[in-house]
Backbone and ligand atoms as CSV (ligand in chain L), in Angstrom:
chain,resi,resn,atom,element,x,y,z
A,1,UNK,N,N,11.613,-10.119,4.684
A,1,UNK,CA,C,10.543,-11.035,4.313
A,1,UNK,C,C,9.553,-10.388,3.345
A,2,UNK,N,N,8.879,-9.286,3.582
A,2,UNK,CA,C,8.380,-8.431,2.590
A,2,UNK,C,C,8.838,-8.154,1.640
A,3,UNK,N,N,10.148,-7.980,1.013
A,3,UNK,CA,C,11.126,-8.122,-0.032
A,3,UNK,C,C,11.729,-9.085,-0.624
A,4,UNK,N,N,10.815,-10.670,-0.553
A,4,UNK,CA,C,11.619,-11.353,-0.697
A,4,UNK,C,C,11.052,-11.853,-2.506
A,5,UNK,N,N,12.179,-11.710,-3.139
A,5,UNK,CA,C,11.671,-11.767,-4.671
A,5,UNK,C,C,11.196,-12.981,-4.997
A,6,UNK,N,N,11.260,-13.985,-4.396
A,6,UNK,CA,C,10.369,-15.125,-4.971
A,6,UNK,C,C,8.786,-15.536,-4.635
A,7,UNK,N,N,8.537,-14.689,-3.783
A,7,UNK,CA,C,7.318,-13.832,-3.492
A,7,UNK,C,C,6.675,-12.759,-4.108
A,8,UNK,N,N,7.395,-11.945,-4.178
A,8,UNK,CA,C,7.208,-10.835,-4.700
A,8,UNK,C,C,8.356,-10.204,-6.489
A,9,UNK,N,N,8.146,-10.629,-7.479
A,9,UNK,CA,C,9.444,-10.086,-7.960
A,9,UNK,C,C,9.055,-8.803,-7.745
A,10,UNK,N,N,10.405,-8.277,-7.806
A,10,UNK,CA,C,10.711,-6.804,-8.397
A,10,UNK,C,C,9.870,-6.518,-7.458
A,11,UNK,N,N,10.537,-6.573,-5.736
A,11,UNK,CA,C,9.845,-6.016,-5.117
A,11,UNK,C,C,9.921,-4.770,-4.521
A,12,UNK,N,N,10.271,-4.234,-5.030
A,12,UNK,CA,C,10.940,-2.249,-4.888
A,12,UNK,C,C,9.544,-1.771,-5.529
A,13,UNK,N,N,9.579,-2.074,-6.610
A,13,UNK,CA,C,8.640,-1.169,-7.535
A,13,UNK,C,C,7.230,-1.410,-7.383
A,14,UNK,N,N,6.200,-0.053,-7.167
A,14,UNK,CA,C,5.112,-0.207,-6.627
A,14,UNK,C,C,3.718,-0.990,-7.736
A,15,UNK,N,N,3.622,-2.107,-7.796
A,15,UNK,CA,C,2.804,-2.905,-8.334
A,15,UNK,C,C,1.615,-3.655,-7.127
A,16,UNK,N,N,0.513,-3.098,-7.115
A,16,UNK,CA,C,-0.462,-3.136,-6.151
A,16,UNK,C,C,-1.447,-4.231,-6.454
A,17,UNK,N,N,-1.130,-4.271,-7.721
A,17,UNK,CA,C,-1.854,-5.277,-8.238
A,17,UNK,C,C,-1.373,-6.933,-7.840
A,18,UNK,N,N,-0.604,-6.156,-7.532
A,18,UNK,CA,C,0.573,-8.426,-7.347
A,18,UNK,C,C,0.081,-8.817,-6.454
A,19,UNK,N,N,-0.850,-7.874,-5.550
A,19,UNK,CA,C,-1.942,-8.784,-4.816
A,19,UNK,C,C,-3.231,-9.087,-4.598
A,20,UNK,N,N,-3.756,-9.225,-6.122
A,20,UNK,CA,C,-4.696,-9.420,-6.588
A,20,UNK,C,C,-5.037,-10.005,-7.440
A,21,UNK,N,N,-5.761,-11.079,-7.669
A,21,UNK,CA,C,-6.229,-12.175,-8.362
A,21,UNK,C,C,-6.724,-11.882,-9.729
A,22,UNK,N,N,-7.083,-12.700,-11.031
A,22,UNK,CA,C,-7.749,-12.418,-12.344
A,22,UNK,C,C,-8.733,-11.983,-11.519
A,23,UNK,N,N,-9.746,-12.314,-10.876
A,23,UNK,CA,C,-11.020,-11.783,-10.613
A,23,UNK,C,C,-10.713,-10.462,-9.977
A,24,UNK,N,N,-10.182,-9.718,-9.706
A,24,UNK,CA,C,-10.110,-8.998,-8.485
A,24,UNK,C,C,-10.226,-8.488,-7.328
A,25,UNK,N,N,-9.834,-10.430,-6.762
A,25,UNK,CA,C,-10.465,-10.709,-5.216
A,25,UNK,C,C,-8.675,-10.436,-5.087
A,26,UNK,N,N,-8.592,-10.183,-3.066
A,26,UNK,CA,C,-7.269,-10.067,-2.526
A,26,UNK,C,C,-6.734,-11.614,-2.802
A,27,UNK,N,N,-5.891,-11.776,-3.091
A,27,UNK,CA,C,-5.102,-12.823,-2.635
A,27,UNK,C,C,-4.630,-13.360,-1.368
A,28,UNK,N,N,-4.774,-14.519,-0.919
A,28,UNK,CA,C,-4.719,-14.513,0.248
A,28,UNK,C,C,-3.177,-14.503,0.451
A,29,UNK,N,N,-2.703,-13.771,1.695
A,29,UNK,CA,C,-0.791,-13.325,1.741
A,29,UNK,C,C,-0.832,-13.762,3.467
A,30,UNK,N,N,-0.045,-14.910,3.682
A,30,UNK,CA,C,-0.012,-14.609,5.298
A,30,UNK,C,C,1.164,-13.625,5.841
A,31,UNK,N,N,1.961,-13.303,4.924
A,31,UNK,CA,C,2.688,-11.827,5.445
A,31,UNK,C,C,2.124,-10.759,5.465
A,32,UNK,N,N,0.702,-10.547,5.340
A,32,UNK,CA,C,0.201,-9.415,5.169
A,32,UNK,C,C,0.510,-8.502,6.523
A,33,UNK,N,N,0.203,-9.549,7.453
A,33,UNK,CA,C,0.794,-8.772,9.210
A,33,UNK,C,C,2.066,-8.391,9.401
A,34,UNK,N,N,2.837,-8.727,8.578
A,34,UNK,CA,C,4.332,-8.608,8.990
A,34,UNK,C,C,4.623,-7.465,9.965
A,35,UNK,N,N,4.108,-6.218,9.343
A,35,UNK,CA,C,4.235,-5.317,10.244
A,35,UNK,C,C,4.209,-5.476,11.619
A,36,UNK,N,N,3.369,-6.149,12.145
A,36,UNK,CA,C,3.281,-5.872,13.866
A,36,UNK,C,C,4.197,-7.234,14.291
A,37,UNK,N,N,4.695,-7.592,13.104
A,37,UNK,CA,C,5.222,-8.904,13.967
A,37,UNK,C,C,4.325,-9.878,14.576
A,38,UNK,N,N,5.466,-11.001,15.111
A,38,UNK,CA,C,4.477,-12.011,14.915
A,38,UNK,C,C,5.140,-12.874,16.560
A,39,UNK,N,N,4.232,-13.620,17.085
A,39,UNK,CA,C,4.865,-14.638,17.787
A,39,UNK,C,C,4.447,-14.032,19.150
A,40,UNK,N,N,4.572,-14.148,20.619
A,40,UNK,CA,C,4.010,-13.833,21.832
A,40,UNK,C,C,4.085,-12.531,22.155
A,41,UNK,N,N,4.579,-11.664,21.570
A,41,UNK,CA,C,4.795,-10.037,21.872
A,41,UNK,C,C,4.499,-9.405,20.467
A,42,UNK,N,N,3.651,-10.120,19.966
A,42,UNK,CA,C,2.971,-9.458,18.344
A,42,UNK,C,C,2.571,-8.161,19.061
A,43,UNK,N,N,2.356,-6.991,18.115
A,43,UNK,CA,C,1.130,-5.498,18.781
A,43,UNK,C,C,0.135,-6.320,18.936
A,44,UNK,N,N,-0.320,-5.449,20.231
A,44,UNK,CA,C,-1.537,-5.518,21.209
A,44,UNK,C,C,-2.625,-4.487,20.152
A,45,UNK,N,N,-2.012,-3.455,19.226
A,45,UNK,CA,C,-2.887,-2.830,18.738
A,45,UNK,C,C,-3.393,-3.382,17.674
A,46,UNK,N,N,-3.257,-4.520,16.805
A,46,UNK,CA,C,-2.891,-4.331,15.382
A,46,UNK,C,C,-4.631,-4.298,14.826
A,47,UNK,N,N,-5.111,-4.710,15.178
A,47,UNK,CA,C,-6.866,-4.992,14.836
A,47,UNK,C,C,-7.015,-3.353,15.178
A,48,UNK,N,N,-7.072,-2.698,15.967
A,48,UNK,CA,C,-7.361,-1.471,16.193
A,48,UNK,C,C,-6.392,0.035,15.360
A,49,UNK,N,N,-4.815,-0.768,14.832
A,49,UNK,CA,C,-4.424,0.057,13.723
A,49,UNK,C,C,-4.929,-0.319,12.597
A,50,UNK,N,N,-4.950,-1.513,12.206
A,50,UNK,CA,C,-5.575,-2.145,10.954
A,50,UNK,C,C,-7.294,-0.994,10.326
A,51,UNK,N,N,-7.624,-1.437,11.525
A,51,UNK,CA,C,-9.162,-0.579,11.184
A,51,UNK,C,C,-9.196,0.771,11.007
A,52,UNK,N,N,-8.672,1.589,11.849
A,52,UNK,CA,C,-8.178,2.966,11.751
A,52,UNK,C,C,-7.412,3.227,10.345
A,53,UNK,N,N,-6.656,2.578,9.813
A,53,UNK,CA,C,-5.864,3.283,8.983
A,53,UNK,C,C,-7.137,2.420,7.296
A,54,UNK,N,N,-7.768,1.868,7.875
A,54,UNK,CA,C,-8.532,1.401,6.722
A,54,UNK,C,C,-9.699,2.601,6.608
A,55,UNK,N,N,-10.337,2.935,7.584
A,55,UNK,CA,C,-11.205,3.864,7.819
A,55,UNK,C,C,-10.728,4.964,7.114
A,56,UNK,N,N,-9.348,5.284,7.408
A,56,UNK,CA,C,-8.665,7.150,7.268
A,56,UNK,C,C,-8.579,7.121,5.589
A,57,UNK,N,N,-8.279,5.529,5.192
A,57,UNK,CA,C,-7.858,5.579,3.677
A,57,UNK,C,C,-9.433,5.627,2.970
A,58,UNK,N,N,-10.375,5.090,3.633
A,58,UNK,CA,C,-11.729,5.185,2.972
A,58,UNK,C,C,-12.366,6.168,2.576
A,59,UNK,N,N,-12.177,7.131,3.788
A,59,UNK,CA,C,-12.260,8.532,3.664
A,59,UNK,C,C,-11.675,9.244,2.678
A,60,UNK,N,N,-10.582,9.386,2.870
A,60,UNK,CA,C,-9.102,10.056,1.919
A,60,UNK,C,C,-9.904,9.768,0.398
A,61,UNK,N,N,-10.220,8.374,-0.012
A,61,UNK,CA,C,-10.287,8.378,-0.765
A,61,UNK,C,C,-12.100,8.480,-1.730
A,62,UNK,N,N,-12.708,8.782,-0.785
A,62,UNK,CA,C,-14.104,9.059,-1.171
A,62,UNK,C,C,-14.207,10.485,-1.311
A,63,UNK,N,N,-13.291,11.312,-0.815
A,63,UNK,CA,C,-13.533,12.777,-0.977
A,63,UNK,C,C,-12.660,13.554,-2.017
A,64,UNK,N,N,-11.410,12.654,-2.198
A,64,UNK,CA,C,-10.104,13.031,-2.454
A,64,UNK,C,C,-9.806,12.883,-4.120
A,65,UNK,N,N,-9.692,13.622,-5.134
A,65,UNK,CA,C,-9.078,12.800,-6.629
A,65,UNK,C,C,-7.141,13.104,-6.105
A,66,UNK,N,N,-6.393,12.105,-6.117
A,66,UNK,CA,C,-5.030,11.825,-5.881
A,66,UNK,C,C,-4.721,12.050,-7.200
A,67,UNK,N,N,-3.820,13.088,-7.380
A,67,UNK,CA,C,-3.317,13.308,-8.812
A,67,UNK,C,C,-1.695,13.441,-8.522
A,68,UNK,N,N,-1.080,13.086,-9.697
A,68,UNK,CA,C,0.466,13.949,-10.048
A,68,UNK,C,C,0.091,15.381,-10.485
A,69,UNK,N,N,1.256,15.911,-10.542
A,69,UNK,CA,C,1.820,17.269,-10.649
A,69,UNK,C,C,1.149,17.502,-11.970
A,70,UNK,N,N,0.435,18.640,-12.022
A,70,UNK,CA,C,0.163,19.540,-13.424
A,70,UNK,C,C,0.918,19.893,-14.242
A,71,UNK,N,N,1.057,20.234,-15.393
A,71,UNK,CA,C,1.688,21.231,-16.415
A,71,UNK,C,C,0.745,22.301,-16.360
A,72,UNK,N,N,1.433,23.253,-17.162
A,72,UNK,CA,C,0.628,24.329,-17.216
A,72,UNK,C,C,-0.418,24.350,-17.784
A,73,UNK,N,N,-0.858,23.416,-18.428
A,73,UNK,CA,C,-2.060,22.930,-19.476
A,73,UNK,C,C,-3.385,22.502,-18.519
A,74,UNK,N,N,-2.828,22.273,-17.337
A,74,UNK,CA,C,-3.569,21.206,-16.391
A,74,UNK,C,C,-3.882,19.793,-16.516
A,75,UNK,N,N,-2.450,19.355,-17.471
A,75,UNK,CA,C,-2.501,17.473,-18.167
A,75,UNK,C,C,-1.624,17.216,-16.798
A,76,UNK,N,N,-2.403,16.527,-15.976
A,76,UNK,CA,C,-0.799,15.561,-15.189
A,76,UNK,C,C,0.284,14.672,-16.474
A,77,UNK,N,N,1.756,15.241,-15.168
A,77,UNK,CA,C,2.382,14.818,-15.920
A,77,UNK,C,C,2.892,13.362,-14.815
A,78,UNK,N,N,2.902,12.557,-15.721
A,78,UNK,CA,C,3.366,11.159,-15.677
A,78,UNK,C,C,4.513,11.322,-14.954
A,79,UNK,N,N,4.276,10.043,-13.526
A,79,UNK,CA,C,5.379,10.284,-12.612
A,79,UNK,C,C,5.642,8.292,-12.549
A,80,UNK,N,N,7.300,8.098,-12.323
A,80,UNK,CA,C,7.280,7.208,-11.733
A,80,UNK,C,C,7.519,6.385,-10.364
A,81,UNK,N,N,6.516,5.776,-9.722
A,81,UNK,CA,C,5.850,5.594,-8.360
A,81,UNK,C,C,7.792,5.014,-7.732
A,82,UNK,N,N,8.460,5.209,-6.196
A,82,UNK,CA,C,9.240,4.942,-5.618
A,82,UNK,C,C,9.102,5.206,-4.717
A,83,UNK,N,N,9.917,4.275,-3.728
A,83,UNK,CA,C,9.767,3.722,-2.500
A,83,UNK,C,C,10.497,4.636,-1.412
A,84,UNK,N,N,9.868,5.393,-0.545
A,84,UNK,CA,C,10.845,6.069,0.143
A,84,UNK,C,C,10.055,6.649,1.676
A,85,UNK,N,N,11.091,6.344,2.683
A,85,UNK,CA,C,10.357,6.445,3.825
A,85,UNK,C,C,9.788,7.917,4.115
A,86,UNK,N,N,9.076,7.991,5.059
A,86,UNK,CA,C,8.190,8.957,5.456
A,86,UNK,C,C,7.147,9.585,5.038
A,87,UNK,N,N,6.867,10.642,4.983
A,87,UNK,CA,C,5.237,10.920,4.168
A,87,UNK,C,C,5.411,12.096,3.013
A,88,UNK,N,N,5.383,12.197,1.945
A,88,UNK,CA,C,5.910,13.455,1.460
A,88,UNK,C,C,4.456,13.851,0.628
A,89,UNK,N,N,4.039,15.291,0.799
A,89,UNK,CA,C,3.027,16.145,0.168
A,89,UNK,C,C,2.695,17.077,-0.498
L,1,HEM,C1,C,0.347,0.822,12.074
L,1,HEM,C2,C,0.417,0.826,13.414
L,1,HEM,C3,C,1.266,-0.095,14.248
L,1,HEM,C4,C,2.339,-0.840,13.918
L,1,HEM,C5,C,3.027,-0.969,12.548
L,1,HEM,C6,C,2.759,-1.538,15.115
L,1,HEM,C7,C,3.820,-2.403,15.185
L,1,HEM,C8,C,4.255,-3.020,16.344
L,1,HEM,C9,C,5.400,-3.891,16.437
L,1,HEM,C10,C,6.328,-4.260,15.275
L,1,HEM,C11,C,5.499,-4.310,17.709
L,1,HEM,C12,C,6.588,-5.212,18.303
L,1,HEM,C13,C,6.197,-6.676,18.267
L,1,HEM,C14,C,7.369,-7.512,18.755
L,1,HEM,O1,O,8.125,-7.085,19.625
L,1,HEM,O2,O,7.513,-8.623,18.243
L,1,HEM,C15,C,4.411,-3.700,18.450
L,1,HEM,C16,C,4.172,-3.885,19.784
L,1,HEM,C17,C,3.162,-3.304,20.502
L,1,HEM,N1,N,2.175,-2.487,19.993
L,1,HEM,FE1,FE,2.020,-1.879,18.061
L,1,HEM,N2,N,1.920,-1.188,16.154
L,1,HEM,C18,C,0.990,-0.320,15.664
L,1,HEM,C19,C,-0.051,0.246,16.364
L,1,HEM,C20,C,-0.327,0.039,17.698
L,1,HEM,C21,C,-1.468,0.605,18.408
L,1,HEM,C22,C,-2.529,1.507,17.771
L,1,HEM,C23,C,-1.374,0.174,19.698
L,1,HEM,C24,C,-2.269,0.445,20.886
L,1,HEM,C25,C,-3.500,0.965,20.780
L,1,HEM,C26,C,-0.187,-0.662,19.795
L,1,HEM,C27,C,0.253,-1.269,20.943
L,1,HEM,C28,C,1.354,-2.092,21.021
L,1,HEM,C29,C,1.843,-2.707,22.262
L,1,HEM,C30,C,1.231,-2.511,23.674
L,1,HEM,C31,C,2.960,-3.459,21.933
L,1,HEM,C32,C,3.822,-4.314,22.883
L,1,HEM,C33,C,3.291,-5.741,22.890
L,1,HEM,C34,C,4.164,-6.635,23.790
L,1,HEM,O3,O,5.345,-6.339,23.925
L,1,HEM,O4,O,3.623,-7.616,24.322
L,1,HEM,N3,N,0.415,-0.728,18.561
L,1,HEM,N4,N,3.667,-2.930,17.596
């Protein structure tokens, strides 16, 4: 459902923007939950992961400049963004 291209094209490739409006309000997505699932045994956590992982990214990113890989020059060099499970650092 999260992959489904008439929703999403080209939904492999990381475009963050496809959910976001000319103005740059969110778009409203009712798959946004998909994750916890849905229906009488949805997570019991999801309001309490939701917030947590919004919090950790607020942080991360108020302290943090997120760069690609250097050259020896110290120019990042241009990477292209792909989809792949787990966390890599
Ligand atoms: C990003 C974090 C999380 C994800 C992606 C996630 C996802 C899920 C999914 C997919 C289910 C199964 C729903 C189903 O069977 O239809 C589930 C169930 C459940 N989750 Fe989470 N969860 C997360 C965090 C949490 C947290 C933080 C808690 C508790 C503090 C929690 C407690 C539960 C419980 C108790 C169930 C079983 C609900 C039931 O069977 O009635 N989850 N979760």
């Amino acid at each position: 459902m999260a992959h489904d291209e008439s929703r999403y094209p080209n939904p492999h490739t990381f475009i963050p923007e496809r959910f976001l409006d000319d103005d740059g309000s969110l778009k409203p997505d009712d798959t946004q939950h998909l994750a916890f699932r849905f229906g009488r045994r949805m997570c019991v956590g999801r309001h309490f992961a939701d917030t947590s992982v919004w919090a950790v990214m607020a942080k991360v990113l108020a302290i943090s400049d997120i760069l690609g890989p250097l050259d020896e020059n110290g120019v990042e060099i241009p990477m292209e963004p792909r989809f792949s499970t787990g966390i890599a650092v």
